[in-house]
N, C-alpha and C positions, 0 to 999 in steps of 0.2 A: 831238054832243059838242063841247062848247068847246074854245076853242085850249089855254086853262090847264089843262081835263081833260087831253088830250093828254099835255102837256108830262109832267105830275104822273107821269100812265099808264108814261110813257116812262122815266120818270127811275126809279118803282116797278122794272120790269122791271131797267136796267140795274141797281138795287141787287140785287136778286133772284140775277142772274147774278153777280154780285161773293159775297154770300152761296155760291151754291152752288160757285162758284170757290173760297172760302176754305174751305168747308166740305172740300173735295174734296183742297184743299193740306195740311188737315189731320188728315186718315185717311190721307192718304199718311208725313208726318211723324208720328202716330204706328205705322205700323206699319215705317216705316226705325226709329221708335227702338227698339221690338219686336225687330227684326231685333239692331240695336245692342247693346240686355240681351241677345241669347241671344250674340252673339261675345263679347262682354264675359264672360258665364258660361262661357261655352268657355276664354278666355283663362284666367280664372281659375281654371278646374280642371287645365288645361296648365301654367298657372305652378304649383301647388299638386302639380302632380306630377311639375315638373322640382327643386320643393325637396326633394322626399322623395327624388329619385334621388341629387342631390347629397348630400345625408347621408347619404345609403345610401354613396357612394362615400369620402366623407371618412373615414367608418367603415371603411370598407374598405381603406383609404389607412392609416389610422393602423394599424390590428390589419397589415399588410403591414409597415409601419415597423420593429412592435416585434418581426415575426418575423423583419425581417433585422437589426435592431439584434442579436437574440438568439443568430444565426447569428454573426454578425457577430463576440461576444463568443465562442460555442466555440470559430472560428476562431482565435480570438486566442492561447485560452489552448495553453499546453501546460505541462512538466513544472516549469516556473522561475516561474509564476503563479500554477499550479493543484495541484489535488492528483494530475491524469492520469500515468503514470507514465513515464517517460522512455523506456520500446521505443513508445510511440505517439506520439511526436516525428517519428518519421521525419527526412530531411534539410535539413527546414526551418527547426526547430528553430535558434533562434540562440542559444540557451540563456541564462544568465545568467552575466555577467563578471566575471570574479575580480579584486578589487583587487590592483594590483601590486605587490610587496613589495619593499621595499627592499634582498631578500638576494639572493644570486646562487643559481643552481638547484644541487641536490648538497649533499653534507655539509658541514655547517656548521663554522666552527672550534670544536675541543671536541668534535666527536662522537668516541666510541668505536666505530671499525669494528669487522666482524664479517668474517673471514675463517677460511678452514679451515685448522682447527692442529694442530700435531701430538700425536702420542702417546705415551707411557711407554712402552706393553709393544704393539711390534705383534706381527699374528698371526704375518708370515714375515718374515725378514731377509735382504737380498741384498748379499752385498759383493764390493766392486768396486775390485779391486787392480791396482797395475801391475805389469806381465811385466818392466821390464827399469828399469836407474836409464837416466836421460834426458841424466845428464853422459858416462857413459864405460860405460856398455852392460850392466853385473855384472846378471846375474840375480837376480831377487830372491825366488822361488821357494823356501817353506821359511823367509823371512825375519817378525818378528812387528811386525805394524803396530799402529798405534791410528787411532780413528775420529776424519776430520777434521771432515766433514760428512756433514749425516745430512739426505735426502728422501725424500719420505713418498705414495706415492700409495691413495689411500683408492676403493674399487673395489666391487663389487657382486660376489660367487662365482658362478658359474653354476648357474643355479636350478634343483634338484630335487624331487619330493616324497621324503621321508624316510620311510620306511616302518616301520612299531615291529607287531611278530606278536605277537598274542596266544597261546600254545599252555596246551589247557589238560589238564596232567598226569591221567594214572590210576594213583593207588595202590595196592597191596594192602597189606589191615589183617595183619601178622606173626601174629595170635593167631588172627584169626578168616578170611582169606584172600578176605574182600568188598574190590572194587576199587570207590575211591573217586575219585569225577572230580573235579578242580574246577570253579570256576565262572567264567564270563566276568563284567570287570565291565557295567554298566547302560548306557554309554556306547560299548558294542561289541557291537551285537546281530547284526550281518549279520558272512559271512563275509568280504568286501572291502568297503569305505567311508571317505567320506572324515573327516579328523580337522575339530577344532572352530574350528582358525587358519586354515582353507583355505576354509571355511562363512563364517569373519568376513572374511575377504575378501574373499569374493564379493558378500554382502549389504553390507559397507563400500563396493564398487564403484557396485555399484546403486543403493542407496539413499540414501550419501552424496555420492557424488560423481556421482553419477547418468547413470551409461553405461550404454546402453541393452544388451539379456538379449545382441542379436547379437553386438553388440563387447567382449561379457567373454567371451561363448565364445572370440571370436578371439583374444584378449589370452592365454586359458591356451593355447591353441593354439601361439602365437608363442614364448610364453615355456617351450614346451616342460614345463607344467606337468602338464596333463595334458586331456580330453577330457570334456568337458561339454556335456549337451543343456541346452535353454532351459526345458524344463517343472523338469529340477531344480533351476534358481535359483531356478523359482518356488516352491517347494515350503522350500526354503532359508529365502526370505524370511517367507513363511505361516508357518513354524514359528517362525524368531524374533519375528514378531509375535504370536503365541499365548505365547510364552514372557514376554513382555515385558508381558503386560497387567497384572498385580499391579504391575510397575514404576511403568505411567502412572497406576493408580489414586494410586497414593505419591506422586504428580508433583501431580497435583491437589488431594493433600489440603496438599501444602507449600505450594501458590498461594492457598490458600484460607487459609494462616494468615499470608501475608506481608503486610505495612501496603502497601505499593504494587506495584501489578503494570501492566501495559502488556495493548490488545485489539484488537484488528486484525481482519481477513477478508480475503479474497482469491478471485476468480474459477477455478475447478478443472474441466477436464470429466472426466466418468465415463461410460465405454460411452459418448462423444460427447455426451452431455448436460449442461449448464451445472448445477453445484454450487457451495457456496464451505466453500472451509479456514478454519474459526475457531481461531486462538492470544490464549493469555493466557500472556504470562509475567514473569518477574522476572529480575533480576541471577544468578540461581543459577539457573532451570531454566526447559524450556519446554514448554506442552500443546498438542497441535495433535488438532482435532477436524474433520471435514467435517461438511456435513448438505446436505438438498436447497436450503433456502433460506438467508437471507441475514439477517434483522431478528430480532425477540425471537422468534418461535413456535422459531426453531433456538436460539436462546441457551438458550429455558428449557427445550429436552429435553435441550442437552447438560449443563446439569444445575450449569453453575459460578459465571457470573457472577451466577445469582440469587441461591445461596447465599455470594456474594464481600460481608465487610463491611469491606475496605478504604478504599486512595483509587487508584482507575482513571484510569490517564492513556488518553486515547483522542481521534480525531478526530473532527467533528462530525457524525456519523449519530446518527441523529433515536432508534433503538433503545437507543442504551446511557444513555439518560436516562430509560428506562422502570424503572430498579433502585435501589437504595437507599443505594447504596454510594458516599462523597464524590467527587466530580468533579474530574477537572484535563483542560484543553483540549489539543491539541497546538499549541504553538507554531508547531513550523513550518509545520502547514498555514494557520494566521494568515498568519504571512509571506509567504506566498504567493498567497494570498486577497490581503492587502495591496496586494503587490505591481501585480498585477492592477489594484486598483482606481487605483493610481494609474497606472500606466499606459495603461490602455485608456478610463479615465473623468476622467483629469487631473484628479485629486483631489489636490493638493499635504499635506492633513493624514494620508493614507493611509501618503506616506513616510515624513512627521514620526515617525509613529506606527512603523512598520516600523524606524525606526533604535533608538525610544526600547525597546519591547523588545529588542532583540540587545543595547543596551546594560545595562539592567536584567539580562539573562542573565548582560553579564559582569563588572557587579558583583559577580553572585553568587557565579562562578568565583573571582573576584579575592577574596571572603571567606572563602569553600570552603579558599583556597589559605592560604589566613594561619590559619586554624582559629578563626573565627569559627562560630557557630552562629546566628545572622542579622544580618542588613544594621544599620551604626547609623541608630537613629531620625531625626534630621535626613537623612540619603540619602534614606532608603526614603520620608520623608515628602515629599520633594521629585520624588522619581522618579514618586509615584501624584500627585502637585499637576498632574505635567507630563501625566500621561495622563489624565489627566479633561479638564484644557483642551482635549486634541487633541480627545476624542469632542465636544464641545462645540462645537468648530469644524467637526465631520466634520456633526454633526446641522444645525447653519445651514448650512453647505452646500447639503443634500440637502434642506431647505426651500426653499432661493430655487431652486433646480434644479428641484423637482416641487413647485410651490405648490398648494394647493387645487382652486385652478380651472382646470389643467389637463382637458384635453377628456376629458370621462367614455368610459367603455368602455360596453359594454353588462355587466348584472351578470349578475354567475355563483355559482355558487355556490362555498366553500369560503374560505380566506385569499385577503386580496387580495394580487394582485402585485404586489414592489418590486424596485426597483433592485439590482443586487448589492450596491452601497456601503451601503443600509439595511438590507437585512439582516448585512453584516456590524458593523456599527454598532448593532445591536439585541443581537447576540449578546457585545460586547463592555464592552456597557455592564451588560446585563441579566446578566451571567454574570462579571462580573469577578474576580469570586474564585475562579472556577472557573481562570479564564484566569491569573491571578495566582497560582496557590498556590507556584508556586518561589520567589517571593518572599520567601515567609516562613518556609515550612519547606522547608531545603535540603537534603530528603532527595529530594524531588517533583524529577524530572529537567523540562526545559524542551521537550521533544518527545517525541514516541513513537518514536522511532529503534528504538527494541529493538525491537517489536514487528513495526516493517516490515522491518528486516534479517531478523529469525527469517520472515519471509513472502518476502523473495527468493528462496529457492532452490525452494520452492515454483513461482513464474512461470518457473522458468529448467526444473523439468523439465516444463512444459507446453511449452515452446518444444522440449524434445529430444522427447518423446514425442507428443505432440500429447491425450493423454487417458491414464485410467485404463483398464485393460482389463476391469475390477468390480471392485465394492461391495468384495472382500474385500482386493484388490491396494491400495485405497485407504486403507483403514482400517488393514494394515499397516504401512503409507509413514506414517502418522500416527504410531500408535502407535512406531515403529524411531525417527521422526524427532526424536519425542517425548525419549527416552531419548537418542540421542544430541546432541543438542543440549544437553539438560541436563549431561551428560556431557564436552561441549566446554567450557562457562562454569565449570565446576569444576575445567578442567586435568585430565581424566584423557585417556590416550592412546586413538584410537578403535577401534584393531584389539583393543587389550588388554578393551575392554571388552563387545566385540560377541565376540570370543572365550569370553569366561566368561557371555556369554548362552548359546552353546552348549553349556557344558560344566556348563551348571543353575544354575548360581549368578550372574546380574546380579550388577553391583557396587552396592553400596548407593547409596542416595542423600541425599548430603552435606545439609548449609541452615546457612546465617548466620546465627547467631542474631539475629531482628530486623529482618530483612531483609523 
């Protein structure tokens, strides 16, 4: 082999090995980059399911937000915001502050006190002379005075029962020698019993003024009147509640013919179980009804407000707009809703608005009071100019505050959830005439006040009693409450009237006409 074979040979091999060298550098480089795709796919499944946790948390994060926002807000409210009622205030409660008046506290000048005065004709006289003159000693004894001054103490007799016998005579006939008995009347069937002022008493104690069965027994005890067990007041009451049921029918039929009535509910236990007391009433009388529930299935057994073709003032449970009967909202649960929103949510058009009805209410007072029969057109047109602007500013608001693209929730089924300020904003715009009807005809009161007063004494004997003891004890308390309430608003006195429920005859029941 020649030297240039060689050389050629040598130089072949060394490409050779350069060859298998690179060859060998790059089955190594592809299978690091191999290695490289699969971290890189790792990577990217670990990044791919650190996003999904993070929005899983951010979701989590938000739906957290809005349930302490939410807390956040019951906290907030109480009786001066919301519609919750002042014994669930407790002492945290900072309430809401009275503006201060420019008058001093007490009777104003010009008022006409009320003081106890005297009498014409008292029952006893006692006079009170002097034994001797005070110059030079003469006895005066036998001598005729005149009266200089005359005081008057006004006292209570020491209380007895009075007791009236019935006896009932036997005749004999002169001609024919048959003895003839008389008869008892219908209201004296037992040989000892108690009369009908003593029964209005009792059940006046209980049921109005609402002391409990132990502490009337102790009160006749004290007062030395006489001795009572606790089943017969109950028996007392049961009876004037049977007595009275033609009463409360006549109650509902006069609510059912008046143009405005007031409707309320309230939370009641019976035998420990949560029920609620429904009233409907008017300026002249009042219906108090229980039932198990709370919304329409109880409205339409009790059988009134479906057949009611008035105008119902009422607060905004979602039930009483299931009826047919024209609408009016309650203001002041407005103003308190308002309230609210302007303070918890620092809505400045919230108060704007809060001032412009109270003031709107009292123009209407202020027309009411001159005996006008509505507002002049230039006001009234100025006063709704000013409340459409507010909602107008209330609704841009609550746009720039939750625009669109606010971070979606996950959906649900049902209305979507809003802000308190839009919903109350929906309710005021979309309902305004309902909200407004004192505006125009100033027979429509500006709150449901009636309705909740007639409901206080109700929460106040849950608080002395803690429950009904039954069904029948409760439907009494309705039925007595029924009657005497009405019987309050009409000025009749309540012993006189709970009296002549005993003795058969209720006192009838009065109505306005037009009322």
């Amino acid at each position: 082999m020649s030297e240039e074979e060689a050389l050629e040979l040598r130089a072949l091999r060394e490409e050779g090995a350069s060859l298998r060298e690179l060859k060998s550098a790059f089955i190594e480089l592809q299978q690091a980059f191999v290695a490289l795709k699969e971290a890189y796919s790792q990577l990217q499944v670990e990044s791919q399911q650190k996003d999904e946790r993070i929005n899983e948390l951010e979701r989590a994060l938000f739906v957290e937000r809005m349930h302490s926002d939410e807390l956040e807000r019951r906290l907030t409210k109480d009786s001066h915001n919301s519609s919750k009622p002042p014994s669930s205030d407790g002492l945290r409660c900072k309430g809401k502050v009275r503006k201060k008046s420019p008058r001093k506290s007490g009777g104003q000048p010009g008022h006409v006190g009320h003081t106890l005065a005297q009498i014409e004709q008292p029952d006893y006289v006692e006079e009170h002379r002097p034994e001797r003159c005070e110059d030079c000693g003469e006895d005066l004894a036998g001598q005729v005075g005149h009266v200089k001054e005359r005081r008057q103490v006004h006292d209570l007799p020491p209380l007895r029962l009075e007791i009236t016998e019935h006896q009932a005579l036997c005749i004999s006939c002169p001609r024919c020698g048959k003895a003839n008995q008389g008869t008892f009347p219908s209201e004296v069937p037992a040989t000892a019993q108690y009369g009908p002022y003593l029964k209005a008493l009792v059940v006046y104690w209980s049921q109005y003024q609402l002391v409990p069965y132990a502490r009337i027994v102790e009160q006749l005890e004290d007062l030395k009147i006489g001795s009572l067990s606790e089943g017969t007041l109950a028996n007392w009451i049961g009876e004037a509640g049977k007595r009275l049921l033609p009463t409360q029918e006549a109650i509902r039929g006069r609510v059912l013919q008046s143009k405005v009535a007031h409707a309320d509910e309230t939370g009641a236990r019976i035998k420990g179980y949560l029920h609620w007391v429904h009233v409907v009433a008017t300026l002249w009388g009042t219906f108090y009804h229980w039932h198990r529930k709370r919304g329409q299935e109880a409205m339409d057994q009790i059988g009134l407000l479906s057949a009611y073709q008035g105008r119902l003032v009422h607060d905004r449970w979602a039930s009483y707009d299931a009826y047919s009967y024209v609408h009016s909202l309650c203001g002041a649960h407005l103003l308190r809703d308002l309230l609210f929103v302007a303070e918890q949510e620092q809505q400045p058009w919230a108060m704007s608005l809060d001032d412009l009805l109270l003031k709107m209410n009292q123009a209407v007072i202020q027309a009411r009071k001159q005996g006008l029969r509505q507002l002049p057109k230039a006001e009234r047109d100025a006063l709704l100019a000013q409340y459409f602007e507010l909602l107008v500013q209330g609704f841009e608001a609550e746009r720039q505050r939750h625009p669109p693209e606010s971070f979606p929730t996950e959906k649900k089924r049902g209305k979507k959830k809003q802000s308190a300020a839009k919903n109350l904003l929906d309710v005021l715009g979309n309902r305004a005439e309902d909200v407004l009807a004192f505006l125009d005809d100033f027979t429509v009161p500006f709150t449901n006040n009636l309705a909740e007063r007639d409901l206080r004494m109700i929460k106040v004997q849950q608080k002395i009693s803690g429950t009904f003891r039954s069904e029948a004890g409760a439907t009494a308390f309705c039925v007595i409450r029924s009657y005497l309430s009405t019987m309050r608003k009409q000025g009749r006195p309540m012993l006189d009237a709970l009296s002549a429920v005993f003795e058969g005859t209720p006192l009838p029941i009065a109505w306005e006409p037009g009322s």
